[in-house]
C-alpha positions in Angstrom: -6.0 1.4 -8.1 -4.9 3.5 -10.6 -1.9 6.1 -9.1 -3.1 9.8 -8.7 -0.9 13.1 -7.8 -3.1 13.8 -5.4 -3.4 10.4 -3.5 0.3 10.1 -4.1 1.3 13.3 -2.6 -1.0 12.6 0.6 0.0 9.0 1.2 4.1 10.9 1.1 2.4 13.2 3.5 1.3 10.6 5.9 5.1 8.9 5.7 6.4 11.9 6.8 4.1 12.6 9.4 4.7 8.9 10.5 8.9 9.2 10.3 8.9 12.1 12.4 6.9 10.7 15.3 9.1 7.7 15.6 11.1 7.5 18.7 14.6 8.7 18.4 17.3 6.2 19.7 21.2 5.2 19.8 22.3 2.7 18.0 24.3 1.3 21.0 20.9 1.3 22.8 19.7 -2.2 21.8 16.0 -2.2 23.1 16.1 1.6 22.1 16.5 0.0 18.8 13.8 -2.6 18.7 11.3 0.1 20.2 12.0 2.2 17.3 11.8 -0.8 14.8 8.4 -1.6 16.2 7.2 1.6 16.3 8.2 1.4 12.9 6.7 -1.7 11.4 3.5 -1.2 13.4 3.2 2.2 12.1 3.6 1.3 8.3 0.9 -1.8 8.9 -1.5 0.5 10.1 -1.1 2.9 7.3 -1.4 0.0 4.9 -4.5 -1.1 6.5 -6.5 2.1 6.7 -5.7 2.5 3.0 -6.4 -1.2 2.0 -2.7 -1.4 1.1 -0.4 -4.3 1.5 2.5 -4.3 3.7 5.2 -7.5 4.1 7.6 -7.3 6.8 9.7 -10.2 6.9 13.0 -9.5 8.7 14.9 -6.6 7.3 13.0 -7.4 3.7 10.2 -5.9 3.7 8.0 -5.0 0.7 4.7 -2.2 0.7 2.1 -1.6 -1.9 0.4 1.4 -1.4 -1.6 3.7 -3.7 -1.1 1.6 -6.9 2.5 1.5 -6.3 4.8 -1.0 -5.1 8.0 -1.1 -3.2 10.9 -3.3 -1.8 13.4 -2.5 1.0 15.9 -4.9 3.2 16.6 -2.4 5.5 13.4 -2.9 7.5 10.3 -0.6 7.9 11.7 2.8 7.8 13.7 1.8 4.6 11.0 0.4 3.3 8.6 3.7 3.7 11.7 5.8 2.4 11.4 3.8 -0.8 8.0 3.9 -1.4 8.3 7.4 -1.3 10.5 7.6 -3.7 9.2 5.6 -6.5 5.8 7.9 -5.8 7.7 10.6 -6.4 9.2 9.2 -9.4 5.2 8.2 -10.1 4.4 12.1 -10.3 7.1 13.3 -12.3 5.7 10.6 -15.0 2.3 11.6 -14.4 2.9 14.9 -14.6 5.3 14.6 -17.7 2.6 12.3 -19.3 4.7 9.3 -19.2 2.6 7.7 -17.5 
């Protein structure tokens, strides 16, 4: 699948969207922690399911491709989303550039 501004800027969308409805926590709060992280990991493979992505979560390293794009983290889920995001971003500035 070829990257589009469009599909790009709705997949950041649905990141956001997905972020912000994870539960908060503190850190000192251990299974506080681990909700959050599976809130977190189940929320990204769901996301790459419904848009026939691919999503790798294997301890903190983690990688996601997802509208054409791929990305690495080995902070874990949310890292991993927050990364994606920004090489999309950097994906539209190309486009939009015509570097692309």
């Amino acid at each position: 699948m070829k990257p589009t501004i469009e599909n790009l800027e709705r997949l950041i969308g649905e990141i956001d969207a997905i972020i912000a409805a994870l539960p908060t926590f503190d850190y000192r709060d251990y299974e506080a922690s681990r909700a959050y992280h599976r809130a977190a990991e189940a929320a990204i493979a769901k996301l790459a399911e419904d848009e026939s992505g691919r999503v790798k979560l294997q301890g903190d390293a983690a990688s996601l491709r997802l509208g054409g794009l791929r990305s690495a983290a080995t902070g874990g889920a949310t890292a991993l989303m927050r990364n994606w995001q920004n090489a999309a971003r950097t994906k539209i500035a190309q486009i939009k550039a015509g570097a692309a």
